[in-house]
CHARMM-style PDB file with segment names, atoms N, HN, CA, C and O in Angstrom:
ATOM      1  N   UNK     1     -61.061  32.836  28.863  1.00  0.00      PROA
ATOM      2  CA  UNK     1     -60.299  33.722  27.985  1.00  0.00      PROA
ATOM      3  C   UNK     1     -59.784  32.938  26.781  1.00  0.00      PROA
ATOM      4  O   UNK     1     -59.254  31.834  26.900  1.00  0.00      PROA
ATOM      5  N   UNK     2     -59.976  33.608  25.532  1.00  0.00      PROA
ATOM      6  HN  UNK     2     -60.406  34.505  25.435  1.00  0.00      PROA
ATOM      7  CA  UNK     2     -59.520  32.915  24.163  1.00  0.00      PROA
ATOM      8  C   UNK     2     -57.763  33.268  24.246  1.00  0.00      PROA
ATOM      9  O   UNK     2     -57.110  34.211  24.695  1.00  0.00      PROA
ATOM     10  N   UNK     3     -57.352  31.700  23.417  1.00  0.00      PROA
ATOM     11  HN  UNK     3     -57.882  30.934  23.053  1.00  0.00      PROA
ATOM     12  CA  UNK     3     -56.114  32.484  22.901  1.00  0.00      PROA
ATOM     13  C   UNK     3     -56.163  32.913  21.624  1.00  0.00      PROA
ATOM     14  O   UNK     3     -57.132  32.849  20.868  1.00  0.00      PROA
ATOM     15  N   UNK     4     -54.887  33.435  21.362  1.00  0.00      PROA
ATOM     16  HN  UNK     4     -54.099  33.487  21.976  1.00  0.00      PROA
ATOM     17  CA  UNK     4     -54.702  33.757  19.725  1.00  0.00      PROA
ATOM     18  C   UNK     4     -54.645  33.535  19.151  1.00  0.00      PROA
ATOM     19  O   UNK     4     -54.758  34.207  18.126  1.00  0.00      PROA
ATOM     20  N   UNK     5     -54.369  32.166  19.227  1.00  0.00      PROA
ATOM     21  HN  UNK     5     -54.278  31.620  20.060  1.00  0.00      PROA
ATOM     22  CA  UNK     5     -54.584  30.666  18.523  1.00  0.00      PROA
ATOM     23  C   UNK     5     -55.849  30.472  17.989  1.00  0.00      PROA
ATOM     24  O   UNK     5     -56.302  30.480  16.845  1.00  0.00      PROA
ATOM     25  N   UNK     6     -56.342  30.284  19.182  1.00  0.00      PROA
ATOM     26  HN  UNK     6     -55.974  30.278  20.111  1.00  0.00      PROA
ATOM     27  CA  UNK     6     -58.360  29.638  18.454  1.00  0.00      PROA
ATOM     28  C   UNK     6     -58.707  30.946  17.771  1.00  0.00      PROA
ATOM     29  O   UNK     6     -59.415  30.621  16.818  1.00  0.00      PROA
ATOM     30  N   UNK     7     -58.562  32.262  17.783  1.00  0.00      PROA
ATOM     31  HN  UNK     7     -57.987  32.526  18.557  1.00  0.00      PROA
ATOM     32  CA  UNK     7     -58.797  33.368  16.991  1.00  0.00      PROA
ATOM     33  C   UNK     7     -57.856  33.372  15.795  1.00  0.00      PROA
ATOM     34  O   UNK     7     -58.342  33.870  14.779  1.00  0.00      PROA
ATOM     35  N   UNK     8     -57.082  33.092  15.741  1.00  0.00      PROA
ATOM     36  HN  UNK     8     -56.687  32.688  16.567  1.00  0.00      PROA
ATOM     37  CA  UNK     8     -55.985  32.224  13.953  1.00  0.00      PROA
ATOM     38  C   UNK     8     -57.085  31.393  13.742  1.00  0.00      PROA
ATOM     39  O   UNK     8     -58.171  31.695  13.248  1.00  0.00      PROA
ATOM     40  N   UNK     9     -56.636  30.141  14.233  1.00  0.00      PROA
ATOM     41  HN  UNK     9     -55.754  29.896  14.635  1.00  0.00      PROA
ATOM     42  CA  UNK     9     -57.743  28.782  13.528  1.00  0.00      PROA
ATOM     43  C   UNK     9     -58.713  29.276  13.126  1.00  0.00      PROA
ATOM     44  O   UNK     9     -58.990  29.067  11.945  1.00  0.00      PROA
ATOM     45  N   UNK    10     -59.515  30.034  13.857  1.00  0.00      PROA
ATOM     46  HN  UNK    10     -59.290  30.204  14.816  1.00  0.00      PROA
ATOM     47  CA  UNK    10     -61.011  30.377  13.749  1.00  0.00      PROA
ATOM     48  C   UNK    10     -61.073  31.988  11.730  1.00  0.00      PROA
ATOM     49  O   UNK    10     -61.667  32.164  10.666  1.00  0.00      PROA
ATOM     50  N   UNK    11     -60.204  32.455  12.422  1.00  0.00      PROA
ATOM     51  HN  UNK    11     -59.721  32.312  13.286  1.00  0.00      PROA
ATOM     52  CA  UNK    11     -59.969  33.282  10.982  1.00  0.00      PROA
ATOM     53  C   UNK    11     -59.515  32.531   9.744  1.00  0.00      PROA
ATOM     54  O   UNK    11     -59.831  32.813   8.588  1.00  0.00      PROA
ATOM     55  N   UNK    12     -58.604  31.376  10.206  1.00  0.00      PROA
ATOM     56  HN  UNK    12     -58.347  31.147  11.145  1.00  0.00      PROA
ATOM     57  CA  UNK    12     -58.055  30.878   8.734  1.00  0.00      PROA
ATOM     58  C   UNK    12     -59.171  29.737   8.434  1.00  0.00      PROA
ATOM     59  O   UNK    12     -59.153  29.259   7.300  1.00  0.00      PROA
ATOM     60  N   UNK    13     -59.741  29.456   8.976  1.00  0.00      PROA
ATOM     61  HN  UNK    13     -59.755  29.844   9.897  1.00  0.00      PROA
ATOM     62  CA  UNK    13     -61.301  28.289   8.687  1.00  0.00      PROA
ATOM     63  C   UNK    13     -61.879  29.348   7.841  1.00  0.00      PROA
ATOM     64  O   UNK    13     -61.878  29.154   6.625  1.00  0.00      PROA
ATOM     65  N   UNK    14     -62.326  30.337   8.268  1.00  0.00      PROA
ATOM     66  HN  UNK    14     -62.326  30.495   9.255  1.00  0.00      PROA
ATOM     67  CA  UNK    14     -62.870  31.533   7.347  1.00  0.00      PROA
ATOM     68  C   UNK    14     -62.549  31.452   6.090  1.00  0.00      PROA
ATOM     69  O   UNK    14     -63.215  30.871   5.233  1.00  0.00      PROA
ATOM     70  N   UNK    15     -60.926  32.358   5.822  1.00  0.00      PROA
ATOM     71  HN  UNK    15     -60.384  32.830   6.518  1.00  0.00      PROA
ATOM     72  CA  UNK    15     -60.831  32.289   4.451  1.00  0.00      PROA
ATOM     73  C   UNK    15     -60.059  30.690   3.978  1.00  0.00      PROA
ATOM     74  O   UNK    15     -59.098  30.460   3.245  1.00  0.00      PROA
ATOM     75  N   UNK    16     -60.761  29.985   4.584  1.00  0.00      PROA
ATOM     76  HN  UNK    16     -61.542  30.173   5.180  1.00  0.00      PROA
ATOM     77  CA  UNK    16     -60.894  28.645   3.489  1.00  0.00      PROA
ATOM     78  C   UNK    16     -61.720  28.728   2.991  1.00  0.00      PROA
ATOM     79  O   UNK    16     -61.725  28.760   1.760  1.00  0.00      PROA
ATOM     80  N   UNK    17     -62.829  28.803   3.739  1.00  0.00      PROA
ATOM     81  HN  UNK    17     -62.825  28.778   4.739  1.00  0.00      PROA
ATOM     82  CA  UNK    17     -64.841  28.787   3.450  1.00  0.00      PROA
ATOM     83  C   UNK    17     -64.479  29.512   2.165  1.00  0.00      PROA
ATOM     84  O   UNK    17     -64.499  28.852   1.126  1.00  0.00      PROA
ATOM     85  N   UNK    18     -64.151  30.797   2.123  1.00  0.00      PROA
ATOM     86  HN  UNK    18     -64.135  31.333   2.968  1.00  0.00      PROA
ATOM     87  CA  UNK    18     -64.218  31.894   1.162  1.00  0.00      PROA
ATOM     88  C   UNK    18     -63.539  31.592  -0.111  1.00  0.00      PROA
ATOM     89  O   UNK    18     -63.992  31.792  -1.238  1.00  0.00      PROA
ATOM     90  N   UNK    19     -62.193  30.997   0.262  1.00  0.00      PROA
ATOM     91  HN  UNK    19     -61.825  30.835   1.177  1.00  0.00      PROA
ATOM     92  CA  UNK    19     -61.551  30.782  -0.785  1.00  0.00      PROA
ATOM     93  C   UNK    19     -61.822  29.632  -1.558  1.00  0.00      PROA
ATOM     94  O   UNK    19     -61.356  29.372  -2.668  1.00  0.00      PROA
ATOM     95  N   UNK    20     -62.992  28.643  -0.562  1.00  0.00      PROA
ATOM     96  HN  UNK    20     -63.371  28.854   0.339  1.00  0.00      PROA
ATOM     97  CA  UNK    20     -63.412  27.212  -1.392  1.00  0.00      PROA
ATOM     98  C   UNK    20     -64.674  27.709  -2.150  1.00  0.00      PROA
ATOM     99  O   UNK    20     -65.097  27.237  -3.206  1.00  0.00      PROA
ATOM    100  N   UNK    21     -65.245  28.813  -1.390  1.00  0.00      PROA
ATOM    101  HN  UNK    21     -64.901  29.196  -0.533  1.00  0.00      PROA
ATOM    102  CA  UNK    21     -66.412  29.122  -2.263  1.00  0.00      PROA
ATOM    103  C   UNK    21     -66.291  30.263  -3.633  1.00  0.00      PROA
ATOM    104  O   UNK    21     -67.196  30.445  -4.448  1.00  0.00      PROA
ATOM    105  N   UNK    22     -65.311  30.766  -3.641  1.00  0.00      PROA
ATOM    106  HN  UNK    22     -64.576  30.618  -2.979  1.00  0.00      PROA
ATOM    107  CA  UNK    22     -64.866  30.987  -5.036  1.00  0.00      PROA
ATOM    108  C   UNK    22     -65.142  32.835  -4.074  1.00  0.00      PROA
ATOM    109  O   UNK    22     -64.935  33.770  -4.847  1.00  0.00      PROA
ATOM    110  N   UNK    23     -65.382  33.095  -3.210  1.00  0.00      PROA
ATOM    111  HN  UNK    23     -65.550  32.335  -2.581  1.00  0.00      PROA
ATOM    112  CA  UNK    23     -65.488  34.357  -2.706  1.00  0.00      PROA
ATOM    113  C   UNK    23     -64.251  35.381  -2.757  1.00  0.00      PROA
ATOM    114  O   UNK    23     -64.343  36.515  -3.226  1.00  0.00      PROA
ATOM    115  N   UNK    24     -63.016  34.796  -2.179  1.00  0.00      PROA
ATOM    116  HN  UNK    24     -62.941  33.875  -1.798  1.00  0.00      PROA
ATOM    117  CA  UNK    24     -61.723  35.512  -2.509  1.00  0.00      PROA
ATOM    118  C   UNK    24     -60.831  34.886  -3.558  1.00  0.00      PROA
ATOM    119  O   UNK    24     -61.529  33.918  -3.858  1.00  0.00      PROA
ATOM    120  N   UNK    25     -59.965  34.815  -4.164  1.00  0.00      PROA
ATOM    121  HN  UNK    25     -59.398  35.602  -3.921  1.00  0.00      PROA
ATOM    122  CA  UNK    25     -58.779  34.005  -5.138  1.00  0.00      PROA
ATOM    123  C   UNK    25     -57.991  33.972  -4.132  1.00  0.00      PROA
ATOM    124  O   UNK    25     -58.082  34.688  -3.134  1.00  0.00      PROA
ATOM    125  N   UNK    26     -56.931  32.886  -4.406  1.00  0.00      PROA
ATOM    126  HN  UNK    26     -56.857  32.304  -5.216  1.00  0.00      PROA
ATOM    127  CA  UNK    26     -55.359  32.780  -3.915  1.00  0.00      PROA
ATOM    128  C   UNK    26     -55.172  33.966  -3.752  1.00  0.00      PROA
ATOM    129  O   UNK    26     -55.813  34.687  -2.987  1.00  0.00      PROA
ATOM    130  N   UNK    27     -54.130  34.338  -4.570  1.00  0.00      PROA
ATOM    131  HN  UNK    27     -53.610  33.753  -5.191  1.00  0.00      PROA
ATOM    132  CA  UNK    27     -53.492  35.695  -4.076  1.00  0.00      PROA
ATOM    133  C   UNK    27     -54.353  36.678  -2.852  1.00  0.00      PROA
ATOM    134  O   UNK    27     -53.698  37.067  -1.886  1.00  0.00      PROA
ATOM    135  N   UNK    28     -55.520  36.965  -2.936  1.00  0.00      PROA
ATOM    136  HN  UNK    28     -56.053  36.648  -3.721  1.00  0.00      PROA
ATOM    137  CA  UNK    28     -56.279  37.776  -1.836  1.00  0.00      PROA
ATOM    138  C   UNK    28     -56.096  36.748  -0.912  1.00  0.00      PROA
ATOM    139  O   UNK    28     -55.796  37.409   0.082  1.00  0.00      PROA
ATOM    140  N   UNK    29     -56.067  35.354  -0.494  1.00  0.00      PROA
ATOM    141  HN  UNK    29     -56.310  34.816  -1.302  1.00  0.00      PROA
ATOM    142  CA  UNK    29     -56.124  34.274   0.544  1.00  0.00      PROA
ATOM    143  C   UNK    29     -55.036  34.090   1.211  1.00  0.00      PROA
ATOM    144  O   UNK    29     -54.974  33.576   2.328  1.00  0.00      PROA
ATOM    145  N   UNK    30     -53.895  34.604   0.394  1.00  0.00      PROA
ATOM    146  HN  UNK    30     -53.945  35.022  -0.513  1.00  0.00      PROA
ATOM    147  CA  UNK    30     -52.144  34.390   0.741  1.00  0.00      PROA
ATOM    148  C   UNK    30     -51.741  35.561   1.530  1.00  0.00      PROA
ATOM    149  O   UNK    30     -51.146  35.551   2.607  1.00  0.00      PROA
ATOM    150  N   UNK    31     -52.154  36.592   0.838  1.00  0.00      PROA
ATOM    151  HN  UNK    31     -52.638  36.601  -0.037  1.00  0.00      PROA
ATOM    152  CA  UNK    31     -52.284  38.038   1.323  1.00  0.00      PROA
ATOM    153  C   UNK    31     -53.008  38.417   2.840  1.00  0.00      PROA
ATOM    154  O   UNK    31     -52.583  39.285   3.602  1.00  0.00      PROA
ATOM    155  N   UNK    32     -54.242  37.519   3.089  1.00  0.00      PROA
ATOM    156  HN  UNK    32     -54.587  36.814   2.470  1.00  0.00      PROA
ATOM    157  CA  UNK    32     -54.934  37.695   4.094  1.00  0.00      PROA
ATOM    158  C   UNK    32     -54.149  37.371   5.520  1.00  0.00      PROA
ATOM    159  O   UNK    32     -54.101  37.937   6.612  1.00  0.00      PROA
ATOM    160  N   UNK    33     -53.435  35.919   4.835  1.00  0.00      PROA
ATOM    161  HN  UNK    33     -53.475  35.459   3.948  1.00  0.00      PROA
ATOM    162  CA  UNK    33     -53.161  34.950   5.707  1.00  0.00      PROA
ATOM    163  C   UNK    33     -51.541  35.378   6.045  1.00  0.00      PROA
ATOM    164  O   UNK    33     -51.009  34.732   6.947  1.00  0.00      PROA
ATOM    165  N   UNK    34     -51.034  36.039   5.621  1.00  0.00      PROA
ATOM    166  HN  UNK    34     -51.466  36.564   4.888  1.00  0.00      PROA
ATOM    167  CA  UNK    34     -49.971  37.087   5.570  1.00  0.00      PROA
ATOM    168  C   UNK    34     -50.696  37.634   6.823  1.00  0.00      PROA
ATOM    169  O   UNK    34     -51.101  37.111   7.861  1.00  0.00      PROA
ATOM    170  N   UNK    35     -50.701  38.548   6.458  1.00  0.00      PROA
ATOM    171  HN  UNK    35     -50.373  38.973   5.615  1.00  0.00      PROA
ATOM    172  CA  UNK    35     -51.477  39.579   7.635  1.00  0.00      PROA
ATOM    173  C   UNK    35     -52.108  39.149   8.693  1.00  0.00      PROA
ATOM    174  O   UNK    35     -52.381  39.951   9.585  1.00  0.00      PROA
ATOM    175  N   UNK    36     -52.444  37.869   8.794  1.00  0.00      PROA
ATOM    176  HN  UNK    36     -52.223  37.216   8.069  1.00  0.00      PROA
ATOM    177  CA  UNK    36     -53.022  37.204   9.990  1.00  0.00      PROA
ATOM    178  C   UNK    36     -51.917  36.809  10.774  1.00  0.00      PROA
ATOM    179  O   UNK    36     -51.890  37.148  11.957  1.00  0.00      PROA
ATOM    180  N   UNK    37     -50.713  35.933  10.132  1.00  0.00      PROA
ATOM    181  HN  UNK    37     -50.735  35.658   9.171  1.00  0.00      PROA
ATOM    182  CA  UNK    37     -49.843  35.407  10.332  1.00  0.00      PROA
ATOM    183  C   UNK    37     -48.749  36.609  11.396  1.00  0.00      PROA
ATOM    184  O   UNK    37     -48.214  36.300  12.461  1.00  0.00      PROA
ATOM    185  N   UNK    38     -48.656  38.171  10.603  1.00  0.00      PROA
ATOM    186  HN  UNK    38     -49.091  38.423   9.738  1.00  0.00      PROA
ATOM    187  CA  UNK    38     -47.994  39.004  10.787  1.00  0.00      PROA
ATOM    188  C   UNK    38     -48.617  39.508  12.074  1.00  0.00      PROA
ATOM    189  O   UNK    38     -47.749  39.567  12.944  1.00  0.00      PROA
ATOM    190  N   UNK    39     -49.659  39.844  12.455  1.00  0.00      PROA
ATOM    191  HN  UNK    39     -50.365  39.797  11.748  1.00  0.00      PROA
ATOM    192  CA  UNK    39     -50.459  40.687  13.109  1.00  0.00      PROA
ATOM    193  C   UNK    39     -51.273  40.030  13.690  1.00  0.00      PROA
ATOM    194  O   UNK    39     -52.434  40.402  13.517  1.00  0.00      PROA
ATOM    195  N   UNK    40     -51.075  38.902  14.536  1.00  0.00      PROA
ATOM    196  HN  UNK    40     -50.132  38.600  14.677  1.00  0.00      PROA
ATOM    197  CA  UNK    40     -52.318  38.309  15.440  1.00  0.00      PROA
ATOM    198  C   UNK    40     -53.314  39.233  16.010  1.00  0.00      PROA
ATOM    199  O   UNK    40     -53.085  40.435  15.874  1.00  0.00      PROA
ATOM    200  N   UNK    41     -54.163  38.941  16.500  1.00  0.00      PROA
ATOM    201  HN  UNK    41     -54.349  37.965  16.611  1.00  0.00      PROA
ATOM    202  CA  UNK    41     -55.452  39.356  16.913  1.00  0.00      PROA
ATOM    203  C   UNK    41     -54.779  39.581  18.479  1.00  0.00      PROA
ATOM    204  O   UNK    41     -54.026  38.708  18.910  1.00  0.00      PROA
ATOM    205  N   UNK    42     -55.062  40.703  19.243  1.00  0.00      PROA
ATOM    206  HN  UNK    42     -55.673  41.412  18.893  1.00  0.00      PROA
ATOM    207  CA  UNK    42     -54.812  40.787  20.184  1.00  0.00      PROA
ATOM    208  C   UNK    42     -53.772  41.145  20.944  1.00  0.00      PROA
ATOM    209  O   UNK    42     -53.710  41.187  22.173  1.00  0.00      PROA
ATOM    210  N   UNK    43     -52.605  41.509  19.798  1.00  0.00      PROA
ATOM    211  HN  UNK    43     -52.654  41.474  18.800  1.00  0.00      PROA
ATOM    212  CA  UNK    43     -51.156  42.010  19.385  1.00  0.00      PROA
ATOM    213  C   UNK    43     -50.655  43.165  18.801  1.00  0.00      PROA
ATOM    214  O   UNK    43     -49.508  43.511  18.516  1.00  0.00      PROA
ATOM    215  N   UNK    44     -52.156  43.894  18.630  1.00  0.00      PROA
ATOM    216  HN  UNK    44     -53.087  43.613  18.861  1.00  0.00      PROA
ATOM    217  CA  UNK    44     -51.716  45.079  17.752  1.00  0.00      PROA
ATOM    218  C   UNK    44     -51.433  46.285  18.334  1.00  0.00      PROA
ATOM    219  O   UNK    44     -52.004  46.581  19.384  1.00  0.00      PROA
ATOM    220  N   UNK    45     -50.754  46.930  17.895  1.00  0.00      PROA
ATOM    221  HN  UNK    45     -50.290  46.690  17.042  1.00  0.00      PROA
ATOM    222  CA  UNK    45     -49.741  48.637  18.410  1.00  0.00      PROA
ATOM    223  C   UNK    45     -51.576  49.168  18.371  1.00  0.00      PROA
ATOM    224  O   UNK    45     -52.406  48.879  17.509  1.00  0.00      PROA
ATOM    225  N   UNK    46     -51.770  50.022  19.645  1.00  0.00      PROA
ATOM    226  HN  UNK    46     -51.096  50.256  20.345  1.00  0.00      PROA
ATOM    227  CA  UNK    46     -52.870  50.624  19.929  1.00  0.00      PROA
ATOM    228  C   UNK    46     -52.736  51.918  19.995  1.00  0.00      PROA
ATOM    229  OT1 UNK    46     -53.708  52.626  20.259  1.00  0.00      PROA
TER     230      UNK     46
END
């Protein structure tokens, strides 16, 4: 079983990739990571 952890790490490795490859800007990367931060994976009102 994963935690919510390696599913963070594993999402915020993501929008690095994205944000190093010119795919999202800051602000969309801050915003994301907001919402990741806020709303873990596996935590959400169903």
């Amino acid at each position: 079983m994963c935690s919510n952890t390696a599913y963070q790490n594993t999402a915020q490795r993501i929008l690095q990739k994205r944000l190093a490859s010119g795919e999202i800007d800051v602000q969309e990367y801050k915003a994301l990571r907001d919402v990741l931060d806020s709303n873990p994976i596996g935590k959400r009102d169903k």
